[in-house]
VEXBA-256775 format. One line per field, with one value per residue (C-alpha): chain; z negated, y negated, x. Coordinates in steps of 0.5 Angstrom, whole numbers, plus 500, padded with zeros to 3 digits. Example, Ala and Ser with C-alpha at 12.3 -4.5 7.8 and 13.67 -1.06 7.14 Angstrom:
BEGIN
c: A; A
z: 484; 486
y: 509; 502
x: 525; 527
This chain:
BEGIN
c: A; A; A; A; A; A; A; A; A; A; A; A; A; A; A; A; A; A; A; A; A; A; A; A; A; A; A; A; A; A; A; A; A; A; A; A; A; A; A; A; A; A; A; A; A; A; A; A; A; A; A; A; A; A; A; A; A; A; A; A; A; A; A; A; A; A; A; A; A; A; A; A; A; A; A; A; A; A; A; A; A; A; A; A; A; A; A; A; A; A; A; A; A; A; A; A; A; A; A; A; A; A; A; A; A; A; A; A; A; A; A; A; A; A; A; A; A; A; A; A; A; A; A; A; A; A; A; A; A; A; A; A; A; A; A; A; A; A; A; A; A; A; A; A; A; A; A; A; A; A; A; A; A; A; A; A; A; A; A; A; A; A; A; A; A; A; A; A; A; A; A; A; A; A; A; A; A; A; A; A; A; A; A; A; A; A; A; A; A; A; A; A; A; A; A; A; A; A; A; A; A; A; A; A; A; A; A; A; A; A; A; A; A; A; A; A; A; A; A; A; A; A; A; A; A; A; A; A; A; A; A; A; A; A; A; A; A; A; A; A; A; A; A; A; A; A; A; A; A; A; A; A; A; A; A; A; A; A; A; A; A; A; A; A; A; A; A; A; A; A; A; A; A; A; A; A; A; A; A; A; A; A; A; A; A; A; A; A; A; A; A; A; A; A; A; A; A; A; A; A; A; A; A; A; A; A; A; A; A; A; A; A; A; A; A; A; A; A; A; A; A; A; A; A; A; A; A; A; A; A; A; A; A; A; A; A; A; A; A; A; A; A; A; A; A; A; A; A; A; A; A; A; A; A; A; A; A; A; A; A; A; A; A; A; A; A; A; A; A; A; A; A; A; A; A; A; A; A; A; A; A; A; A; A; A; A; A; A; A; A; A; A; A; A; A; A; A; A; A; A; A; A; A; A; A; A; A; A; A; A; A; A; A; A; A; A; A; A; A; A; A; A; A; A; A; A; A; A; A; A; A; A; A; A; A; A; A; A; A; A; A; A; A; A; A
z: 451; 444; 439; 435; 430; 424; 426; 427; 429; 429; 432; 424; 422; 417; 412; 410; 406; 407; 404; 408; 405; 399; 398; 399; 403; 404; 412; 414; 419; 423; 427; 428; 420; 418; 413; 411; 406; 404; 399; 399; 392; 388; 393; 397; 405; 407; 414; 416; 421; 427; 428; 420; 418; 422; 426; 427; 435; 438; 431; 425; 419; 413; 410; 416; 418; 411; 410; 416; 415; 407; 409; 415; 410; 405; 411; 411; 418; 420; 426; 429; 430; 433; 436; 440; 448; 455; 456; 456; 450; 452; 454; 447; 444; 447; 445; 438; 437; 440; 435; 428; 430; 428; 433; 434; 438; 443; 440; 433; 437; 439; 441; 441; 449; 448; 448; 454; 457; 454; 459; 465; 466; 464; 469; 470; 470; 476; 480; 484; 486; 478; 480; 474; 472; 475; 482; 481; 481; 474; 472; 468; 463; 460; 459; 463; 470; 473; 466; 464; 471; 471; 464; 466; 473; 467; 463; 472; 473; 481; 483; 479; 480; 476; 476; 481; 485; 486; 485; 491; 495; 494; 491; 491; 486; 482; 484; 479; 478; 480; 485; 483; 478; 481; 488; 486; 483; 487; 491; 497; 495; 497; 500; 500; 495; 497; 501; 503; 509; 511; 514; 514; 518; 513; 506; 500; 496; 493; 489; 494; 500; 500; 504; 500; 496; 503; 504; 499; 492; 486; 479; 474; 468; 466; 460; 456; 455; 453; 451; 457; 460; 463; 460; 465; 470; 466; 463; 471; 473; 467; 467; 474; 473; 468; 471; 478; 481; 479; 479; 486; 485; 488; 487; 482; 478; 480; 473; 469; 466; 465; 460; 461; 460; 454; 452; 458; 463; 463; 463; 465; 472; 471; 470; 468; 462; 458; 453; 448; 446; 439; 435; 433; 432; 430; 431; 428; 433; 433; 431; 423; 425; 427; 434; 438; 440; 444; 439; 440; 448; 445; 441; 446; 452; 447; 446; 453; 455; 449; 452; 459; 458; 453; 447; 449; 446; 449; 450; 449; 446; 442; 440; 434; 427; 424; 426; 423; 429; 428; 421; 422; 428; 423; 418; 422; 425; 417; 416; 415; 420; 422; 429; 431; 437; 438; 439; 437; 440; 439; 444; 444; 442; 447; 446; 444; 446; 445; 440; 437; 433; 426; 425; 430; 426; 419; 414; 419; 419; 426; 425; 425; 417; 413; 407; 401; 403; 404; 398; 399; 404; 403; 408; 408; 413; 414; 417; 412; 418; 421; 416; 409; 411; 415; 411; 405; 409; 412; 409; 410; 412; 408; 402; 402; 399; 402; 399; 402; 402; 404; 406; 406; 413; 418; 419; 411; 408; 401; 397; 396; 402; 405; 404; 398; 397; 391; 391; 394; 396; 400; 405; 407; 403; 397; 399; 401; 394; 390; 394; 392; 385; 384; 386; 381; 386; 383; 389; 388; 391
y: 804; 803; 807; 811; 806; 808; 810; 805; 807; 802; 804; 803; 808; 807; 811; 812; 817; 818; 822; 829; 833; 829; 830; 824; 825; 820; 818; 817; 811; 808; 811; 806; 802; 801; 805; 804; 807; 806; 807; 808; 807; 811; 815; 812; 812; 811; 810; 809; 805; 809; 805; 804; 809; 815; 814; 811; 810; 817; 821; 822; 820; 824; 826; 823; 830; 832; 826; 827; 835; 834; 829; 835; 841; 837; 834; 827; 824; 820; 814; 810; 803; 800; 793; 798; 800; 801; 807; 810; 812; 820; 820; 817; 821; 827; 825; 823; 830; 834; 829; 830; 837; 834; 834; 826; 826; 821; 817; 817; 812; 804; 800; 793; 793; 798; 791; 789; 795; 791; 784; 788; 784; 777; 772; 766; 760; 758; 763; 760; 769; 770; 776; 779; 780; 788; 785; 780; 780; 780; 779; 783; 784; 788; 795; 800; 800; 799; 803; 797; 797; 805; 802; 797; 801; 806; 801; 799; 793; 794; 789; 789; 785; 785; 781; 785; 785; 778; 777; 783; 780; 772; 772; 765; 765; 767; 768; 771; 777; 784; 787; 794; 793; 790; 793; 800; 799; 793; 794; 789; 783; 783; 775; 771; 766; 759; 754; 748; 750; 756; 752; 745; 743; 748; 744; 746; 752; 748; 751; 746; 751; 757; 760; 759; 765; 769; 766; 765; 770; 767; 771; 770; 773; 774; 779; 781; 788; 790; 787; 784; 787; 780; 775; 770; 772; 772; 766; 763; 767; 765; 757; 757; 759; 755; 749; 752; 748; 755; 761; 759; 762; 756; 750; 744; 742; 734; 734; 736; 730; 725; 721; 721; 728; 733; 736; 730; 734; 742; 748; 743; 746; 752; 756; 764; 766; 768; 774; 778; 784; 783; 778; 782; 778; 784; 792; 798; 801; 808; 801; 799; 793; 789; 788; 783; 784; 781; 776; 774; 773; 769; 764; 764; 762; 757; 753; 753; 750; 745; 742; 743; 738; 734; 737; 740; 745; 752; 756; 763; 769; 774; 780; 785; 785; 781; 777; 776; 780; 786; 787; 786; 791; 795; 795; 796; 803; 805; 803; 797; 797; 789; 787; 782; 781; 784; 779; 772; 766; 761; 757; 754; 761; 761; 769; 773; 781; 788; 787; 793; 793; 793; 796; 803; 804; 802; 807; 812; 817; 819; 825; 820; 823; 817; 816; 809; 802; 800; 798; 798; 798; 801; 799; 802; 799; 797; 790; 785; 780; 783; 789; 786; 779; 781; 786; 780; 776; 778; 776; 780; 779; 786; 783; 789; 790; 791; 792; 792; 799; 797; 803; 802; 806; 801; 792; 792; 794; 791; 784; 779; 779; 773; 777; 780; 788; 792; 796; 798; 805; 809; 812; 814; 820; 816; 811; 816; 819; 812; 811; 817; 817; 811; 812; 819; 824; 828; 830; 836; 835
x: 623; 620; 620; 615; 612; 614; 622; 627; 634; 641; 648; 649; 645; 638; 634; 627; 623; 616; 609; 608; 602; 602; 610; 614; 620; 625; 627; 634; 636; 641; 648; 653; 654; 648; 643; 636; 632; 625; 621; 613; 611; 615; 619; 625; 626; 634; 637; 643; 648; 652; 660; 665; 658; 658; 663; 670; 671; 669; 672; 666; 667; 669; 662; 657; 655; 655; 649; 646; 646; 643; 637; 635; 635; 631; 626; 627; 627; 631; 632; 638; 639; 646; 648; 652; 651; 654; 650; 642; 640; 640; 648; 649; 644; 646; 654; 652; 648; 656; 660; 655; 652; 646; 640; 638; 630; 631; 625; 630; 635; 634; 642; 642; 640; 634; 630; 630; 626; 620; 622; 621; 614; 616; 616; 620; 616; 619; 617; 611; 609; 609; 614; 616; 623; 622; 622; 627; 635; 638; 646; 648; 654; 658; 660; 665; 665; 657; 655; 650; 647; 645; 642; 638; 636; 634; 629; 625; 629; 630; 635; 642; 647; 653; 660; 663; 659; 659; 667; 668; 663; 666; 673; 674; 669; 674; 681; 684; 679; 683; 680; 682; 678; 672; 671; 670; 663; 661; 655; 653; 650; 642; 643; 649; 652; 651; 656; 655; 661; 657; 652; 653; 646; 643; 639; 642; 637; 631; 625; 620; 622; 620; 625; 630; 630; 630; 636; 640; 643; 638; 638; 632; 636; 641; 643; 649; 648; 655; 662; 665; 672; 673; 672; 674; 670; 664; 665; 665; 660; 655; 657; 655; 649; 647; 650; 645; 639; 634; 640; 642; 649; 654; 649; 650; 644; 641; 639; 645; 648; 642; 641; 634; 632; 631; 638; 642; 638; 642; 638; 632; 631; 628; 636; 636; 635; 641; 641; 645; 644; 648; 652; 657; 663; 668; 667; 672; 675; 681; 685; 686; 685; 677; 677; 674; 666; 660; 659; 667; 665; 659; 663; 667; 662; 660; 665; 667; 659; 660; 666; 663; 657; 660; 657; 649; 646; 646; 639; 640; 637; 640; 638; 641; 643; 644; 637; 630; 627; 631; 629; 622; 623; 627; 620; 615; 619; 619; 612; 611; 605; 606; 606; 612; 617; 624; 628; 631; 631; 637; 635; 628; 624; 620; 621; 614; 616; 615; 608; 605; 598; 598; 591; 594; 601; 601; 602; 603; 610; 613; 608; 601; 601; 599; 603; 603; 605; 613; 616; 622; 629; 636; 641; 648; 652; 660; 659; 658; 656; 652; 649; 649; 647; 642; 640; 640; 637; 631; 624; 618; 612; 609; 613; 618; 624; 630; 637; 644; 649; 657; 661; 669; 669; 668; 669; 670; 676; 676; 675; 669; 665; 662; 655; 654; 651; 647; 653; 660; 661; 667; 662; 655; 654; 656; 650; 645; 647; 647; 640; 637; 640; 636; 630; 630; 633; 639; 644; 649; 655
């Protein structure tokens, strides 16, 4: 579900600014913590993050309305982009728009899970039918209840499966799971797990015979979309996976644990794929303190593969602040008209996703206006993690700029933080202030 070229959004919210009958005029971006402004010669773009920017848990910050308020009535436009989700873009656009009294277009808004709609035709190279992942069954993760699933079956992936389905379906898979909590969104399984007690006389699951994927619960992918409410049940589920002859749920993989293959041998048997939608270590919530995020259960997970196999690498992918991808994703929004991928690879990177042509989007506005080259990015976003780092850290291949804006209403509360802003400011009507003052725009109180 991409967005116009020339927007990005981000649950932490962006900001950019652009030309429109040769006046420039900045555009804002972000919903979550984070804001970028851009600017295209002289004149500055801005977006901004939504969670610790915005908003505080459900409640709107002091002065976000206000920001958001002053760029629509000076016509700037604006995009969001968050590491945030568990919802479809219009259930969060629509709650965003009630929340801020600010009219969001839907095509204004990315989360961190909105990039799996462009995996939908990948094919796992272990299909020998090169079905794409639309017409496989997928695992996903997270989220309240079967929210994600709802999500997922919104972008075209046909077959979902979550946790609680597998769990209702085999509680013994884990027994410690709260069947209050699970049944209620189980769905019936399309196919029965594997158990060699089942049927004795019939042969384990194999890729060499094509009836085995008629006959037993095979996943291709499976996708974090959202934090995890059971991290236990989770775990289980992911390590078996990963650990399975070619996502058949309730094998064991021949190759795990061989000398003689890449990585001793695990996930080199045609495994699903895993993927996160962000790396979020912490969130600010309605508690004064930082709570624990998907990036939590992602080290988590880690660890516990790590000392499961004894120290092999873990392939993955991970979308979201603060990645390389993200950023460029981010850019090319803003106009910085290259094309590139949505996601990063902390596994073996053979990700290429989402490429859009540069001839067709760069110096192009929402509008199709053509407006000057991309020089420079603001960001303003509450996490130094994820925002700052990111933002500090990220090159881009158009040569842009891009500097960082840390607010005091989110995951940051004070200190020398870990990764370094342009400047510290109380909230996001004082960044947008700073980045316009800097650019040459006085803003009346």
């Amino acid at each position: 579900m991409p967005l116009s070229n020339n927007y990005i959004v981000k649950l932490k919210m962006t900001l950019s600014e652009g030309v429109r009958k040769s006046t420039p005029k900045p555009h804002l971006l972000s919903v979550e913590m984070l804001a970028y402004l851009a600017v295209y010669h002289k004149e500055a773009y801005r977006s901004f993050s939504v969670d610790g920017v915005l908003l505080r848990s459900s409640s709107p910050l002091p002065r976000a309305a206000q920001a958001l308020t002053h760029l629509q009535r000076s016509a700037i436009p604006f995009v969001l982009l968050t590491n945030g989700g568990g919802k479809t873009e219009a259930e969060r656009v629509s709650e965003l728009s009630r929340l801020l009294s600010v009219s969001i277009p839907l095509e204004n808004f990315v989360q961190s899970h909105t990039p799996f709609a462009s995996l939908i035709g990948q094919v796992n190279r272990a299909d020998p039918t090169q079905t794409p992942l639309k017409d496989r069954n997928i695992l996903v993760i997270g989220g309240e209840g079967d929210k994600c699933r709802k999500v997922a079956e919104s972008y075209g992936y046909k077959h979902v499966i979550t946790p609680s389905d597998i769990v209702t379906a085999k509680p013994d898979l884990w027994p410690y799971a709260f069947a209050s909590i699970h049944t209620p969104h189980a769905r019936p399984l399309p196919l029965p797990i594997y158990a060699p007690n089942n049927d004795p006389s019939s042969p384990p699951p194999s890729l060499l015979d094509p009836t085995s994927s008629a006959r037993y619960l095979r996943i291709s992918a499976a996708f974090v979309y959202h934090d995890p409410r059971d991290w236990a049940l989770d775990t289980q589920i992911l390590l078996d996976l990963l650990l399975s002859h070619a996502g058949f749920l309730g094998t064991t993989s021949s190759c795990n644990n061989n000398p003689d293959l890449p990585n001793r041998g695990y996930q080199q048997d045609y495994q699903p794929r895993l993927y996160y939608s962000n790396p979020d270590l912490q969130w600010a919530t309605s508690y004064h303190l930082p709570r624990l995020g998907q990036g939590g259960f992602k080290h988590a997970f880690q660890n516990v593969w790590h000392n499961v196999t004894g120290g092999a690498k873990l392939y993955h992918d991970v979308f979201g602040k603060p990645h390389q991808k993200t950023f460029q994703v981010a850019e090319q929004r803003l106009g910085g008209g290259w094309p590139g991928s949505v996601s990063d690879s902390d596994g073996d990177g053979d990700s290429d996703l989402h490429e859009e042509s540069r001839t067709e989007n760069e110096g192009k506005d929402l509008s199709g206006s053509v407006k000057g080259r991309l020089k420079r990015v603001y960001m303003i976003g509450d996490n130094p993690e994820s925002d700052i780092r990111g933002s500090n850290m990220y090159q881009s291949p158009k040569g842009v700029e891009w500097h960082s804006i840390l607010v005091r209403s989110g995951v940051y509360s004070g200190g020398k933080p870990k990764y370094e802003p342009k400047i510290v400011v109380d909230d996001v009507w004082d960044g947008v202030r700073w980045a316009l003052k800097r650019e040459g725009k006085e803003v009346v109180e």
